[in-house]
C-alpha positions as CSV (number, residue, x, y, z in Angstrom):
1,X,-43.9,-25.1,-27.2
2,X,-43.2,-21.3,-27.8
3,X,-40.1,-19.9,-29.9
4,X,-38.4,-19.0,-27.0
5,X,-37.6,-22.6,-25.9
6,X,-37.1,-23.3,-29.4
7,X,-34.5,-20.9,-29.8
8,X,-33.4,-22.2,-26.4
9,X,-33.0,-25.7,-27.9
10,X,-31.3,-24.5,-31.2
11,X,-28.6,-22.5,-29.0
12,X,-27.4,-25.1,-26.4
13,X,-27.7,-27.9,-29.7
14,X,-25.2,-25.4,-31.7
15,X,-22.8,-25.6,-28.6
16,X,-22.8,-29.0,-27.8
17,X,-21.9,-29.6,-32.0
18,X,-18.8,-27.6,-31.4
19,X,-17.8,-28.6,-28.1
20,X,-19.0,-26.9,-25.5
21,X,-19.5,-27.6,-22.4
22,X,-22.9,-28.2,-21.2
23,X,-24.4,-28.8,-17.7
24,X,-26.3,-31.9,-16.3
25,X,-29.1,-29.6,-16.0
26,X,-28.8,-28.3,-19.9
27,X,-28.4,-32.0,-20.7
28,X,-31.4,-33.2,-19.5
29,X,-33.4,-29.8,-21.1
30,X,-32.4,-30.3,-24.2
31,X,-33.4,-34.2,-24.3
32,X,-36.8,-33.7,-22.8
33,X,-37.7,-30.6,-24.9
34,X,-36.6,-33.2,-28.2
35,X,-39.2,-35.1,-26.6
36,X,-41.8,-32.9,-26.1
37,X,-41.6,-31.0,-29.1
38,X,-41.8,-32.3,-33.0
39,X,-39.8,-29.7,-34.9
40,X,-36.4,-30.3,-32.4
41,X,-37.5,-33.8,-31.6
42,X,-36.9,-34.1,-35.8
43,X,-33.8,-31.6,-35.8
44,X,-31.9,-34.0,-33.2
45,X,-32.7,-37.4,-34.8
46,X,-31.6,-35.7,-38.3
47,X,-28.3,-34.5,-36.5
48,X,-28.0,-37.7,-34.7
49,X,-28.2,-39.7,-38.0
50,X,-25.8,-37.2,-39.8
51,X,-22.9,-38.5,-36.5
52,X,-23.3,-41.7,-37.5
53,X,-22.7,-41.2,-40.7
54,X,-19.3,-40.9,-39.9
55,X,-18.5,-43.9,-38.2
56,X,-20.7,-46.3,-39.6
57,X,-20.7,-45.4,-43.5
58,X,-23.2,-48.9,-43.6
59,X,-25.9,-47.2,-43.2
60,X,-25.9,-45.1,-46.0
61,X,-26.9,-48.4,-48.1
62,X,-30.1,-48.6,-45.6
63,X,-31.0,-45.3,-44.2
64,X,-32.0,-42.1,-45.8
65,X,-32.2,-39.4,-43.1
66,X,-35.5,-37.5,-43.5
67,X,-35.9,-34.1,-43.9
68,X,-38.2,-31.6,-41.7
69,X,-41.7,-30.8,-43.8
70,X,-42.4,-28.4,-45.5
71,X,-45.2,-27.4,-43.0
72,X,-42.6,-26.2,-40.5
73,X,-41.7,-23.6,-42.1
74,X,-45.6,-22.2,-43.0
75,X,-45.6,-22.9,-38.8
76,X,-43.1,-21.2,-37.2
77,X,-42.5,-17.0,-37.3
78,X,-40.3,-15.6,-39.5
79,X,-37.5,-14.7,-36.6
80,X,-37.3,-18.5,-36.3
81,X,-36.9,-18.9,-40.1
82,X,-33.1,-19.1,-40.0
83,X,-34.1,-22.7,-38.3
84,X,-34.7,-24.3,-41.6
85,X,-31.7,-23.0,-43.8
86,X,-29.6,-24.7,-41.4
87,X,-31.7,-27.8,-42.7
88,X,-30.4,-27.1,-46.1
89,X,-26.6,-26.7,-45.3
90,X,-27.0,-29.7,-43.4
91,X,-28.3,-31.6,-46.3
92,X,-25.7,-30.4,-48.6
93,X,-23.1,-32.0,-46.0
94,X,-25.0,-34.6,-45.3
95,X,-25.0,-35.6,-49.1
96,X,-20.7,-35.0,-49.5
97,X,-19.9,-36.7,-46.5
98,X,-22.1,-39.4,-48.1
99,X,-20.8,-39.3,-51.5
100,X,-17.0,-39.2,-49.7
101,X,-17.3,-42.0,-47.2
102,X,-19.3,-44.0,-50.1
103,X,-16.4,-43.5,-52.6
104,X,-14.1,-44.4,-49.2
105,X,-15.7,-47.9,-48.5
106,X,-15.7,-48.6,-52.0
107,X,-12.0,-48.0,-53.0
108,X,-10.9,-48.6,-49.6
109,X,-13.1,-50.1,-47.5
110,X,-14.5,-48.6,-44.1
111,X,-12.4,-45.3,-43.2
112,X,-10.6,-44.7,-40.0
113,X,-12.0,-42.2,-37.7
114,X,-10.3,-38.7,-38.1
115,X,-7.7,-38.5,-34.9
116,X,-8.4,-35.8,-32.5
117,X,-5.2,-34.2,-30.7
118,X,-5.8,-35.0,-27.0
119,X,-2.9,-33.8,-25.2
120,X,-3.3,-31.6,-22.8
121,X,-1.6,-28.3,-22.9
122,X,1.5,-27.6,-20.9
123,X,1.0,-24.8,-18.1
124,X,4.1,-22.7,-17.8
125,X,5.0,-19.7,-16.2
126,X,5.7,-16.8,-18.2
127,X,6.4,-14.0,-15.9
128,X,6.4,-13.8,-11.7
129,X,6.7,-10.6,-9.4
130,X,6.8,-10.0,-6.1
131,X,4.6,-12.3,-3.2
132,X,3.1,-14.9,-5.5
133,X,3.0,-19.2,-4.3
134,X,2.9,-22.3,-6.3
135,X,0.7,-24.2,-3.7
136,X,3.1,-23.6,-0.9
137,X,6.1,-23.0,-2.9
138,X,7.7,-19.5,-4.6
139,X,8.6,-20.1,-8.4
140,X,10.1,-18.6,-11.5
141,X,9.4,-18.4,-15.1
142,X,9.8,-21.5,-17.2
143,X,8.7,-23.4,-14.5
144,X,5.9,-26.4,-15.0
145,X,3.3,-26.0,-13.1
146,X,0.5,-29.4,-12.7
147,X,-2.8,-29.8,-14.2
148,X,-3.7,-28.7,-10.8
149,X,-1.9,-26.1,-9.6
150,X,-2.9,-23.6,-6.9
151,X,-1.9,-19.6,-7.4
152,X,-2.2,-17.1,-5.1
153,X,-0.5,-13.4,-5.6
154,X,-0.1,-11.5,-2.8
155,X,1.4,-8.0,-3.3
156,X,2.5,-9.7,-6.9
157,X,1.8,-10.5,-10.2
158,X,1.5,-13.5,-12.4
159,X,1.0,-15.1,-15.7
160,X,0.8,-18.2,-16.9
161,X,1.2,-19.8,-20.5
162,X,-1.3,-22.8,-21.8
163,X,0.3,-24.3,-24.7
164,X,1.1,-21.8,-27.1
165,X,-2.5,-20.4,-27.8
166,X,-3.4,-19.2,-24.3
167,X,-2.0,-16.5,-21.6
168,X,-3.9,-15.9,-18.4
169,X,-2.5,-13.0,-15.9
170,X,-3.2,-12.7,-12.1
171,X,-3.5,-9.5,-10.4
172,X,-2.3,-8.5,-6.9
173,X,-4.3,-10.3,-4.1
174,X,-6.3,-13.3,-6.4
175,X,-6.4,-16.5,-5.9
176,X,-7.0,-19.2,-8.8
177,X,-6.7,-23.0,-9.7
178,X,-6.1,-24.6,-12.8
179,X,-8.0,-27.3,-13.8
180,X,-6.3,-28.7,-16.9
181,X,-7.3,-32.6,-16.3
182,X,-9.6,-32.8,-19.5
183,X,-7.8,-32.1,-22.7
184,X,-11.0,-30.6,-24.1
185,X,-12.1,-28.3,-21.6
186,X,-9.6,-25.9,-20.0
187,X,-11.1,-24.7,-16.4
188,X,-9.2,-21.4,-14.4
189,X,-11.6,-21.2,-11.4
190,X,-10.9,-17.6,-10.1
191,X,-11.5,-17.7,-6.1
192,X,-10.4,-14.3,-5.3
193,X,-9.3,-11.2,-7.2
194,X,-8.9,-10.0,-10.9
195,X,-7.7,-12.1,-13.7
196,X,-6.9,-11.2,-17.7
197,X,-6.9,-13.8,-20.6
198,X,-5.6,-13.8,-23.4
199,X,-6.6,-16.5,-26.1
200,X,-5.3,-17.3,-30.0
201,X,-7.5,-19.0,-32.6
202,X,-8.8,-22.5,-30.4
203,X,-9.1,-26.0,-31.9
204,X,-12.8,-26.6,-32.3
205,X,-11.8,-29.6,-30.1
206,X,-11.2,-27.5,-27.4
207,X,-13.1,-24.7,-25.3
208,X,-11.3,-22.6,-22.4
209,X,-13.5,-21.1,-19.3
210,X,-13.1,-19.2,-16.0
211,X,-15.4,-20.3,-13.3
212,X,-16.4,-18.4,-10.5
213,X,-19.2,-19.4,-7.3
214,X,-21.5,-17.1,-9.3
215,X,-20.8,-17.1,-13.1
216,X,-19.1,-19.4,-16.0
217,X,-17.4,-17.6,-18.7
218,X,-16.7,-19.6,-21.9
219,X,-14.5,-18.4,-24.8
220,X,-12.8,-19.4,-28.3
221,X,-10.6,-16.9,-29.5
222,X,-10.9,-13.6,-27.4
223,X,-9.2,-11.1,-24.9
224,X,-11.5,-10.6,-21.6
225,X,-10.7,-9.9,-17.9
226,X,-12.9,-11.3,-15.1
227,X,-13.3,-9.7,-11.2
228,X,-14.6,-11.3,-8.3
229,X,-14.9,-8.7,-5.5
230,X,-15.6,-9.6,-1.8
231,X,-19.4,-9.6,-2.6
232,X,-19.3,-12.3,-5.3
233,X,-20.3,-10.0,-7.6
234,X,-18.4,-10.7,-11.2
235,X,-17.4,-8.0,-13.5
236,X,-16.2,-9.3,-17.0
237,X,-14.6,-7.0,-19.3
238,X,-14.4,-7.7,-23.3
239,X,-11.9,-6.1,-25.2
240,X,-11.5,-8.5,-27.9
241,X,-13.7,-11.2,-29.3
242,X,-16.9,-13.5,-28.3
243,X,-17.7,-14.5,-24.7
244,X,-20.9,-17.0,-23.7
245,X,-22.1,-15.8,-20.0
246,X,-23.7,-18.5,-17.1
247,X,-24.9,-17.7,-13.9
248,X,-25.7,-20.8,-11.5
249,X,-29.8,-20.4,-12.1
250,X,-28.9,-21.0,-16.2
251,X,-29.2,-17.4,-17.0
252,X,-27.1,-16.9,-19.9
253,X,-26.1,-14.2,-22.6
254,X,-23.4,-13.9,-25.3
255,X,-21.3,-11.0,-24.6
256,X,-19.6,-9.1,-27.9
257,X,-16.7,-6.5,-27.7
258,X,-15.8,-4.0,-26.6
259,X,-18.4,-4.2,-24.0
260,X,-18.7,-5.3,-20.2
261,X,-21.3,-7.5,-17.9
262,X,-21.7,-7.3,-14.1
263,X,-23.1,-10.6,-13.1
264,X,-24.8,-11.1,-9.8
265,X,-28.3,-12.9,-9.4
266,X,-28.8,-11.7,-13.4
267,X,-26.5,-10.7,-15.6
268,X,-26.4,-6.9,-16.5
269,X,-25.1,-5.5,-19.4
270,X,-23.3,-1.9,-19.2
271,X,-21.7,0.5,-21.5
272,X,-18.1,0.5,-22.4
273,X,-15.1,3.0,-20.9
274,X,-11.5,4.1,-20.9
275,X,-11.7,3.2,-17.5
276,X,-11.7,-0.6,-18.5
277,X,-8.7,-0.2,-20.3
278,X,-7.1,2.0,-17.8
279,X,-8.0,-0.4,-15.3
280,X,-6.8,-3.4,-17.2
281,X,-3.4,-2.4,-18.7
282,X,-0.6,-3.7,-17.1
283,X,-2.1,-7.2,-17.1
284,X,-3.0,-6.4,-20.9
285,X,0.8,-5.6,-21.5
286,X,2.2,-8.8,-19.5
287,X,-0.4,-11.0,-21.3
288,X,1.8,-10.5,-24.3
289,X,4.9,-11.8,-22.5
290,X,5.9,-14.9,-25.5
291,X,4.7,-18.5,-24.5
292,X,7.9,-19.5,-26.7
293,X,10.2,-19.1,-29.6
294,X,13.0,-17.0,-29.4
295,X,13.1,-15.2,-25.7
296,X,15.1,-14.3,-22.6
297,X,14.3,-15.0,-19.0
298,X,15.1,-11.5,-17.0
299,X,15.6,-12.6,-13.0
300,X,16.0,-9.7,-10.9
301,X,16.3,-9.4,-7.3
302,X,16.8,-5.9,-5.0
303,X,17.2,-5.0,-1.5
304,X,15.6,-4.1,-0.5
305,X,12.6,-5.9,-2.3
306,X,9.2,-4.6,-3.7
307,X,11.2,-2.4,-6.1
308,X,9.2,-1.8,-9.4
309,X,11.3,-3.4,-11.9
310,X,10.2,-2.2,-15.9
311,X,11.8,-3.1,-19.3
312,X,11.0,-0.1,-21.9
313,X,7.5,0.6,-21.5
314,X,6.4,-3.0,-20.1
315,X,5.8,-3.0,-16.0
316,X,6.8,-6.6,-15.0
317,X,6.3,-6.1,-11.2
318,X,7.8,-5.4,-8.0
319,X,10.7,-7.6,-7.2
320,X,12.0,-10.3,-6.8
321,X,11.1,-10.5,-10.9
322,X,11.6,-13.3,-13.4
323,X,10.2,-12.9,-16.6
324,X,10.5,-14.4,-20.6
325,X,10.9,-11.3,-22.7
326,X,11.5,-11.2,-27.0
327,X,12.1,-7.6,-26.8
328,X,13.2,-4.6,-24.8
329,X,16.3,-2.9,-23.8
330,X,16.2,-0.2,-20.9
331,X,16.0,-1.8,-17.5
332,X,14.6,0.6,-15.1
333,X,13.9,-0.2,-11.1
334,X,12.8,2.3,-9.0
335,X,11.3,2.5,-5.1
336,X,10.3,5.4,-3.5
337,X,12.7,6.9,-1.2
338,X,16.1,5.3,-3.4
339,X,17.8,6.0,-6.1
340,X,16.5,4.3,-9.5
341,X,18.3,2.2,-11.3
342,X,18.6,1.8,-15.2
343,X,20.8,-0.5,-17.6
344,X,20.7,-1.1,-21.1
345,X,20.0,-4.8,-21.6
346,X,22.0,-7.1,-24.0
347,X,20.1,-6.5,-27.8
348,X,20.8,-10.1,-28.5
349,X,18.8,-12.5,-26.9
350,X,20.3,-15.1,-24.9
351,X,19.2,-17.8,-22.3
352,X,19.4,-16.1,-18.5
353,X,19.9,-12.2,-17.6
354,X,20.3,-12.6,-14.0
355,X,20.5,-8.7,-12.4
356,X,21.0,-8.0,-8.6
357,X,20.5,-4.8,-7.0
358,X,21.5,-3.0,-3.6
359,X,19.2,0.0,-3.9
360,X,20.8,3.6,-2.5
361,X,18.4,5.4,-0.3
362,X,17.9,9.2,-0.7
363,X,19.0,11.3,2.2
364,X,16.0,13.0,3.8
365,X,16.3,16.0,6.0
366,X,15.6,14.7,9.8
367,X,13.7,16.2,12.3
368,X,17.0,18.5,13.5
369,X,16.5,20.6,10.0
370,X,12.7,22.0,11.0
371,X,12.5,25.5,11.0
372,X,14.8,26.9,13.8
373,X,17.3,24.6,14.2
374,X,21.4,25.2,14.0
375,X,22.3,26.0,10.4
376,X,25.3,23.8,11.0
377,X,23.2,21.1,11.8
378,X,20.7,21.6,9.0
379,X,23.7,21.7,6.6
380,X,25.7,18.3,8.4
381,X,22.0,16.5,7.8
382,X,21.0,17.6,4.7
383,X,24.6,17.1,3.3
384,X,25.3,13.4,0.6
385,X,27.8,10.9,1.5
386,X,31.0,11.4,0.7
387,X,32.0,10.4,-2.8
388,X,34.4,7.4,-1.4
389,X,31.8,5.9,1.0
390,X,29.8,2.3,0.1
391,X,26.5,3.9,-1.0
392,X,28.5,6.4,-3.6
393,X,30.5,3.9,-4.8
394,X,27.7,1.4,-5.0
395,X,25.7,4.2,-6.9
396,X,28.3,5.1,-9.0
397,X,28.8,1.5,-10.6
398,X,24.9,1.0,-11.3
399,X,25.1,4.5,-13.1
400,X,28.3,3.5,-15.1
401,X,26.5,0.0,-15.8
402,X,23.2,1.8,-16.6
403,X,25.2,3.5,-19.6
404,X,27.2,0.4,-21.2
405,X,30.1,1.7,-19.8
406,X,30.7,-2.3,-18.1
407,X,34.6,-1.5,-17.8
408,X,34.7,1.3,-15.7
409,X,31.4,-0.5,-13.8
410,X,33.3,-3.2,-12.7
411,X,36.6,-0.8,-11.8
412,X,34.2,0.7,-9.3
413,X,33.1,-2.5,-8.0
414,X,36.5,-3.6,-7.5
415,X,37.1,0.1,-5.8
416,X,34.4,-1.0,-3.5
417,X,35.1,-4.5,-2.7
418,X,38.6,-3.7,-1.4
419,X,38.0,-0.3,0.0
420,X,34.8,-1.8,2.4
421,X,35.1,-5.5,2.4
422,X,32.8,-6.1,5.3
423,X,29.9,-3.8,3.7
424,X,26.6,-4.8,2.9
425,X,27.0,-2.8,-0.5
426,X,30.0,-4.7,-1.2
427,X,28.8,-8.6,0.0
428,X,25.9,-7.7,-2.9
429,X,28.2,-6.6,-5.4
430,X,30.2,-9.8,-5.4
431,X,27.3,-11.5,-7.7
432,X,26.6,-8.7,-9.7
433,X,30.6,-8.1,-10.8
434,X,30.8,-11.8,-11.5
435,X,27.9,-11.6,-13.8
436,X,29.8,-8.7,-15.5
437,X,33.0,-10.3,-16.1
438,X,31.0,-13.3,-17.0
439,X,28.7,-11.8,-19.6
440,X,29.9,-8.4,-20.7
441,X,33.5,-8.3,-20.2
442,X,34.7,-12.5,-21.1
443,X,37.3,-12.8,-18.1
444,X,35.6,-15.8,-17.0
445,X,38.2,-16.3,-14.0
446,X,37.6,-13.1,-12.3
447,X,34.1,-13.9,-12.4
448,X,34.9,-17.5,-10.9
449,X,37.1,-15.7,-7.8
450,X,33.9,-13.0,-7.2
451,X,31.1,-15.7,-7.0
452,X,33.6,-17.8,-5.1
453,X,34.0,-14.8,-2.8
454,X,30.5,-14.7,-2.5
455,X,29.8,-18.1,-1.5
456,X,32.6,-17.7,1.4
457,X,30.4,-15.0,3.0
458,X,26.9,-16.5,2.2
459,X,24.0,-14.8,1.3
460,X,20.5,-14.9,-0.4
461,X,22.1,-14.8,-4.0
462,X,24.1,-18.3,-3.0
463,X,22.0,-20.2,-5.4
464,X,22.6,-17.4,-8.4
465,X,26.6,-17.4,-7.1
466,X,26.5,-21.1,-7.6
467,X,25.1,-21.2,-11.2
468,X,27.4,-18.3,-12.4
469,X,30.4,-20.3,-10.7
470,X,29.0,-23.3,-13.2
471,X,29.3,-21.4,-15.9
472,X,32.4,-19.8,-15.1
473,X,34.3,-23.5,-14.8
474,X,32.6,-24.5,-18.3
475,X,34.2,-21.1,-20.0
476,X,38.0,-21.7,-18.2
477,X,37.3,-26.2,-19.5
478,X,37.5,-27.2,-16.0
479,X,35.2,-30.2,-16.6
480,X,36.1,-32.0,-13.6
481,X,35.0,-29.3,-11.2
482,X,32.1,-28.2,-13.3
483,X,30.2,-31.9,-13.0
484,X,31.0,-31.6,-9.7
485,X,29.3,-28.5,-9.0
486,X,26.5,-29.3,-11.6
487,X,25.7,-32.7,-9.6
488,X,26.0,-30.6,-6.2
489,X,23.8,-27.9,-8.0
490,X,21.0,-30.4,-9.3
491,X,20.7,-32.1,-6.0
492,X,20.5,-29.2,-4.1
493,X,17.8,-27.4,-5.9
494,X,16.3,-29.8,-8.7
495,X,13.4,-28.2,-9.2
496,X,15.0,-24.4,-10.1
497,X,15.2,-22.4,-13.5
498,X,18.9,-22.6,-13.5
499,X,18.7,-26.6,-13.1
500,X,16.2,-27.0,-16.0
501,X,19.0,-24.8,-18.1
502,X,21.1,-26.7,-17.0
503,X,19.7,-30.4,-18.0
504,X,19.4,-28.5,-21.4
505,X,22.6,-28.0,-22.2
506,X,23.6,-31.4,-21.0
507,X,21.3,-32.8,-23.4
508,X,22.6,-30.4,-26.5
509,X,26.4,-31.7,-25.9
């Protein structure tokens, strides 16, 4: 046999010892080249007897596990020599593990086998923007999702925690499904699109991959992004850590960063850019969204929708956005054509920011102000509403809420509310003035009467007018009308954010 297959042999062995996933295929190779060839054929029955070791100490009293010859050695070239010293720190395990599971059966008798942690990981999501489904369902972050789960982002954005150790973030227009069955193998088969994972130090017990129709990609503890364009062709990008490459033909390569591979038939190795950063950064940023601990989950919605919604320097998305966040202050959502909007977030962290939005278009000139037309015209067009209409008003308040100045914010609100009652700036502003009162300003009442007046006109905030009007009743101790509207709430939508929060505190009283 040459070195190659050797080398071969001695590659796909070292995986499988760590945990790995190998193929049927890779299986059956590295049995039959065991077979055919002495040196490996000796390497696997001295690593098979060193397993058994383990669980049946017994033989230690019978069975002395032979070492290679010497002749190997004189055999074999000298790129191949590393081969053997992996004899020697074998031995030299081989001989503790003997002397420790000897000392074991005699002062104890035969040892339990060393528990392995089999639970499999819980997948949560961490942040959602804009277009994304949950099978055929919309979600939000802190939601469960099942070992199963199907993603698919539209003109969104998503990321999802696995445990604690592992973030992976979809781009716009991809398509993935978890495959989270095994414990020991952690599968995110990308169908269409672009995703980016992130990955902590791994139990050795444990391997994570990405599958695609044309390539596996299998890490430990790295950062990488994978693309599958319309062609099948797979772009991986490595910007932290270790990747092992696999095409479907058993082509594979280990991939080292910073560096990225373009795999299609073979699997091509090309030099690294700032493009691949540039390309990869918001994903990059919303991979560090925290999986736990101490954090706040931002919901916002706008009308109209699609806004881009940003905290400090981190871009979470168009909206509708919910996201966890542990830091960040300035709110900022902007859409071309309207007015952006900015606030200055709550510095301590608490359990729900919920923000709504009516977003003020900018007057554009029309088509009467071309060249040529009546100045009088031109001026009436081009001219901004009138400092008492809805839009100014509704303007006004973001601006004073942008600044902290919450007081004078929700004095415009009320300006608003009872100057156009019927508006569509005003029906909006109901939720966001009873979140005001609620959070910033402690008049829990008038935040009861403005969800309540919300909830008399109906809307697509009724489930956030609902959960504020629970919170409002806790605050004022009306317990009989809180359970009632917490048992009302939990039926209606048991599945929600807000009801999750909601069991929680039940189960802290």
């Amino acid at each position: 046999m040459t070195d190659s297959n050797c080398r071969r042999w001695i590659t796909l062995a070292d995986r499988k010892a760590i945990g790995d996933a190998l193929s049927d295929v890779e299986h059956q190779w590295l049995t039959e080249h065991a077979g055919s060839c002495p040196d490996c054929g000796e390497e696997s029955k001295f690593w098979s007897a060193l397993g058994k070791v383990m669980d049946q100490p017994e033989i230690l009293q019978a069975t002395f596990v032979r070492l290679p010859t010497e002749n190997r050695a004189a055999n074999r070239r000298a790129d191949v020599a590393s081969f053997h010293q992996r004899y020697g720190w074998a031995f030299g395990l081989a001989a503790g593990i003997a002397l420790s599971v000897s000392t074991a059966w005699f002062l104890r008798g035969k040892p339990k086998a060393v528990a392995v942690d089999a639970a499999t990981p819980v997948a949560q999501l961490v942040s959602i923007a804009g277009n994304v489904r949950l099978g055929s369902r919309p979600g939000r972050a802190g939601e469960i999702l099942s070992p199963t789960e199907r993603l698919h982002t539209e003109q969104g954005l998503a990321c999802i925690a696995l445990g604690t150790t592992i973030t992976t973030c979809l781009d716009v227009n991809s398509q993935a499904v978890l495959s989270l069955k095994d414990p020991t193998q952690l599968v995110v088969r990308l169908e269409r699109g672009r995703l980016l994972s992130r990955l902590d130090h791994q139990s050795p017990n444990r391997t994570f991959r990405v599958e695609t129709p044309g390539a596996a990609i299998v890490a430990k503890g790295t950062l990488f992004s994978v693309r599958l364009d319309t062609q099948q062709q797979v772009t991986v990008r490595l910007h932290e850590g270790h990747l092992w490459l696999r095409t479907p033909s058993n082509q594979t390569s280990d991939l080292f960063a910073p560096s990225q591979a373009v795999i299609q038939q073979g699997i091509h190795v090309e030099a690294w850019s700032d493009q691949a950063v540039a390309e990869d950064r918001i994903l990059l940023a919303l991979s560090g969204l925290p999986r736990s601990g101490n954090r706040t989950r931002l919901d916002v919605m706008t009308r109209p929708s699609g806004a881009d919604v940003a905290v400090d320097d981190l871009v979470l998305g168009p909206s509708p956005v919910s996201a966890f966040l542990a830091e960040g202050n300035r709110l900022l959502v902007s859409m071309s054509g309207y007015a952006p909007v900015t606030e200055l977030l709550p510095t301590e962290r608490g359990d729900t920011l919920e923000r709504s939005f009516e977003l003020s278009a900018i007057p554009s000139p029309s088509a009467s102000t071309s060249e040529g037309a009546d100045p009088e015209l031109k001026v009436a067009a081009t001219s901004t509403p009138s400092a008492s209409s809805p839009s100014a008003l509704l303007t006004r308040a973001q601006g004073l809420r942008s600044q902290g100045k919450y007081r004078d914010c929700a004095t415009v609100y009320h300006q608003l509310i009872a100057s156009y009652p019927r508006s569509d700036e005003a029906r909006v502003s109901f939720v966001t003035l009873g979140e005001l009162e609620l959070s910033e300003l402690g008049h829990p009442a008038l935040a009861l009467r403005s969800f309540e007046d919300y909830l008399r006109r109906g809307g697509p905030l009724t489930r956030e007018a609902r959960y504020g009007r629970i919170r409002a009743l806790q605050l004022l101790g009306r317990d009989t009308e809180q359970q009632s509207a917490v048992a009302e709430f939990l039926k209606d939508y048991p599945d929600s954010v807000q009801a999750a929060s909601i069991r929680r505190r039940l189960q802290t009283r």
